[in-house]
C-alpha positions as CSV (number, residue, x, y, z in Angstrom):
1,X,29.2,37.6,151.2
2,X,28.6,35.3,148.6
3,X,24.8,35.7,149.0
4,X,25.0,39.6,148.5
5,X,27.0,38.9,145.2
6,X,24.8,36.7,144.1
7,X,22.1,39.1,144.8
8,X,23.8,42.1,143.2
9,X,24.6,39.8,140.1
10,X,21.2,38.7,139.5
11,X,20.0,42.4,139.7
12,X,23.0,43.3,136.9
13,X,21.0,40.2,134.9
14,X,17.5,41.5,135.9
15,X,17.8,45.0,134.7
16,X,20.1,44.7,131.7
17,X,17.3,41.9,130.0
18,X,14.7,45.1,131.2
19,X,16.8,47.8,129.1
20,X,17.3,45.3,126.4
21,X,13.5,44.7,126.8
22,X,12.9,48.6,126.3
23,X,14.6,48.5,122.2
24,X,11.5,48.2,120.3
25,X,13.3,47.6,116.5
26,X,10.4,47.0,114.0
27,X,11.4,44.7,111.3
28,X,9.2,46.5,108.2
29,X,7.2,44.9,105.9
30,X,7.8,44.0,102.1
31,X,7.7,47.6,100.3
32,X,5.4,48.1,97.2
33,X,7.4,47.1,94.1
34,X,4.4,47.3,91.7
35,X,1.4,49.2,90.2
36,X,1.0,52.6,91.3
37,X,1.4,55.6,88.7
38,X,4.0,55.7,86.0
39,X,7.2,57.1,86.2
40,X,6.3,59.8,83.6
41,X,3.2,60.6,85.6
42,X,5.1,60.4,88.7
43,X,7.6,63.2,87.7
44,X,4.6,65.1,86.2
45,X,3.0,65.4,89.6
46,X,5.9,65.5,91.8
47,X,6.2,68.6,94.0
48,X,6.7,69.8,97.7
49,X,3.7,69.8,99.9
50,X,2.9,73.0,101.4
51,X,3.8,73.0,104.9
52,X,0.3,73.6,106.6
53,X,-1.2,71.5,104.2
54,X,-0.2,68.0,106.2
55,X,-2.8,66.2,107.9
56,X,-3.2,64.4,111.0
57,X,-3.6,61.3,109.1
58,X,-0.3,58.7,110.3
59,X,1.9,56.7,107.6
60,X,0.8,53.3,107.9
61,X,4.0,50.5,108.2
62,X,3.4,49.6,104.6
63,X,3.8,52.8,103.1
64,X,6.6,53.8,105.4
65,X,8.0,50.8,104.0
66,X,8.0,52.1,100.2
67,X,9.2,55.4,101.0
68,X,12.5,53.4,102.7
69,X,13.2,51.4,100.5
70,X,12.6,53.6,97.9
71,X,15.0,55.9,99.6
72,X,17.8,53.3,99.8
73,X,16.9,49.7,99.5
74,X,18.4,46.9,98.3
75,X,16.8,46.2,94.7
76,X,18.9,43.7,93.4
77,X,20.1,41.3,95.4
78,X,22.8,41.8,98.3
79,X,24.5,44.4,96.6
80,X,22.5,46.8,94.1
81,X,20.3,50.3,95.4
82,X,17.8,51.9,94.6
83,X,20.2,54.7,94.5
84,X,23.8,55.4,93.1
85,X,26.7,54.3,94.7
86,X,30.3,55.2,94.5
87,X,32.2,51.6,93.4
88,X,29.9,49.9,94.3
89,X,30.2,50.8,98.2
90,X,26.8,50.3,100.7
91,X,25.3,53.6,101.4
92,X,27.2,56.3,102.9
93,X,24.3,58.1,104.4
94,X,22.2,57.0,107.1
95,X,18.1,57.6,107.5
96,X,17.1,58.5,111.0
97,X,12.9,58.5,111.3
98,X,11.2,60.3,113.1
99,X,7.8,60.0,113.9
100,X,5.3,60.6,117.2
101,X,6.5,57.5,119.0
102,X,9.8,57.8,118.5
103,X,13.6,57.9,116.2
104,X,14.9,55.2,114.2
105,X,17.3,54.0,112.4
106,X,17.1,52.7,108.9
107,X,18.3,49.3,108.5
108,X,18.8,48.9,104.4
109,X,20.2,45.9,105.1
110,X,17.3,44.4,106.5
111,X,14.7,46.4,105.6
112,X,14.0,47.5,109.5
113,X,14.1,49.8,111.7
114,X,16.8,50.1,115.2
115,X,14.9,51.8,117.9
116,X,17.3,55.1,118.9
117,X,14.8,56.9,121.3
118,X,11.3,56.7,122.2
119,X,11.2,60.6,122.2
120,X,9.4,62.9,119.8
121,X,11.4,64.9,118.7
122,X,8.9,66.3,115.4
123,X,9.0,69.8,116.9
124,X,12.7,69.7,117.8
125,X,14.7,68.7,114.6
126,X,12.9,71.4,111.9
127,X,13.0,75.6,112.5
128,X,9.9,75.8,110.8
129,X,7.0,75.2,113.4
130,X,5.0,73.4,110.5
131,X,7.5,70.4,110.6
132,X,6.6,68.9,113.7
133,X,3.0,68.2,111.0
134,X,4.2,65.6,109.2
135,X,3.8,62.3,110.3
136,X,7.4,60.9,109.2
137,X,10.6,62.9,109.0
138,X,13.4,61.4,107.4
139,X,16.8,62.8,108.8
140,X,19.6,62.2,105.9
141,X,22.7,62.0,108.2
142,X,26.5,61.6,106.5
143,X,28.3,58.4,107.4
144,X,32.0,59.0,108.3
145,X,32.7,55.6,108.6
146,X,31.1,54.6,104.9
147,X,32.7,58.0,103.3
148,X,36.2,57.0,105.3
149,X,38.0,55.5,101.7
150,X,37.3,59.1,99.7
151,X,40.2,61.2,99.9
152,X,39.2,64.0,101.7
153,X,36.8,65.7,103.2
154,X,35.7,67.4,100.4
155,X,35.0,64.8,98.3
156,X,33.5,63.1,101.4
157,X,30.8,66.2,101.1
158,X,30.5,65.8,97.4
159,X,29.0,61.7,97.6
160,X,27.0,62.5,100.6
161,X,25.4,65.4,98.7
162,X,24.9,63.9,95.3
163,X,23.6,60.4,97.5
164,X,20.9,62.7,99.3
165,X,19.9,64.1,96.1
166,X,19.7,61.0,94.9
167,X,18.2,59.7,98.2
168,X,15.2,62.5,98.1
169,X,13.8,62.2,94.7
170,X,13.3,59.0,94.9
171,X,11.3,59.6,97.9
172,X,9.1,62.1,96.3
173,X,8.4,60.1,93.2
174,X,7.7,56.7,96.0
175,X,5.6,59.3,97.6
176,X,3.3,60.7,94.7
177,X,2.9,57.0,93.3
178,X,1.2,56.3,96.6
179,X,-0.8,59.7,96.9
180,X,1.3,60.9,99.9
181,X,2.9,64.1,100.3
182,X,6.6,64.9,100.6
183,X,8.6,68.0,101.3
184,X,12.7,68.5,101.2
185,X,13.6,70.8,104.0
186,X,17.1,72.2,104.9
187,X,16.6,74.4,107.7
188,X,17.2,72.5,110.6
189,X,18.2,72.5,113.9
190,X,21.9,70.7,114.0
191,X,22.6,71.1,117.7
192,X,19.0,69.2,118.7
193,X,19.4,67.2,115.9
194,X,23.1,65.5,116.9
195,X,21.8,65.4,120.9
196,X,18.0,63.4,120.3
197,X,19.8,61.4,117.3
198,X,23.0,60.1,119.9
199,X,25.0,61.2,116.5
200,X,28.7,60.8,116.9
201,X,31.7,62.3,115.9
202,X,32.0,63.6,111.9
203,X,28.1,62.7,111.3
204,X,26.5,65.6,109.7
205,X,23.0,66.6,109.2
206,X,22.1,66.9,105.8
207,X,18.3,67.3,105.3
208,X,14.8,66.4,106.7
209,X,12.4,64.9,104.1
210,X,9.2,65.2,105.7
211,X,6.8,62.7,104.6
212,X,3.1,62.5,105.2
213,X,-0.6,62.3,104.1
């Protein structure tokens, strides 16, 4: 008896390290902080790619990098964003990522990415069939837990809202400094979104920002 629950336990061991072993988190690497076009030129340029008009062509790490941190990073020290924040308060919207290989979750903290799925799930999220083109979708997702101190829900929906405006300018001015394309879309598909994403209770799609070259 002993020997079978030793066997039993070492097989609990064996296959939890394999599922652990099956989280591929990508720490990203530094973003582009430098160089590139003006602001002034950047807003002069900035537009919304038309949806056919994405290549094959993938995001490489580096520039994925940019548009994150560009999107929500920490620019000064351990408390300061790229973005506006209520009080001072870390980001109450999550970035999900999609790409070809599979959904993430942004880590502002630590500028990396927490493996969710190794699905594609390009042609699922987006009702237009010309999303599934682009080689990164950002999924802006409200965070109940970080919007749990405003005093109700409609003020909850206010911050999230002015944070993702916030959240996807900034990713179309990242983009057009390095010659990518970008594209705010708010037709999705909420039911596949909250199943491939695992979200949980009171986290709300907000938007895709498709980004791509």
């Amino acid at each position: 008896m002993a020997f079978f629950r030793f066997v039993s336990f070492a097989l609990a061991v064996f296959f939890l390290s394999q599922s652990l072993a099956l989280a591929d988190d990508l720490k990203l690497p530094p973003p582009k902080t430098e160089g590139g076009v003006g602001i002034f030129e950047a807003l002069k340029k900035r537009s919304s790619v038309a949806g056919g008009d994405f290549s094959p062509a993938e995001l490489s790490n580096e520039e994925l990098s940019t548009i994150l941190w560009a999107a929500s990073g920490l620019n000064r020290g351990e408390q300061g964003w790229t973005v506006p924040m209520a009080m001072g308060r870390p980001p109450y919207c999550k970035i999900y990522v999609a790409a070809k290989d599979g959904v993430w979750l942004y880590d502002w903290a630590n500028h990396a990415l927490k493996e969710v799925s190794k699905d594609n799930v390009k042609a699922l999220v987006g009702s237009q069939a010309f999303v599934r083109r682009a080689s990164h979708i950002l999924i802006i997702v409200s965070d109940p837990l970080g919007l749990s101190t405003f005093s109700d829900p409609a003020t909850q929906d206010e911050f999230a809202f002015v944070l993702t405006g916030a959240m996807t300018q900034n990713v179309y001015l990242a983009a057009t400094g390095l010659n990518l394309g970008a594209r705010y879309i708010h037709d999705m598909r909420i039911p596949e979104i909250v199943s491939s994403l695992k979200l949980g209770p009171g986290e709300k799609p907000i938007c895709l920002m498709l980004v791509g070259k």
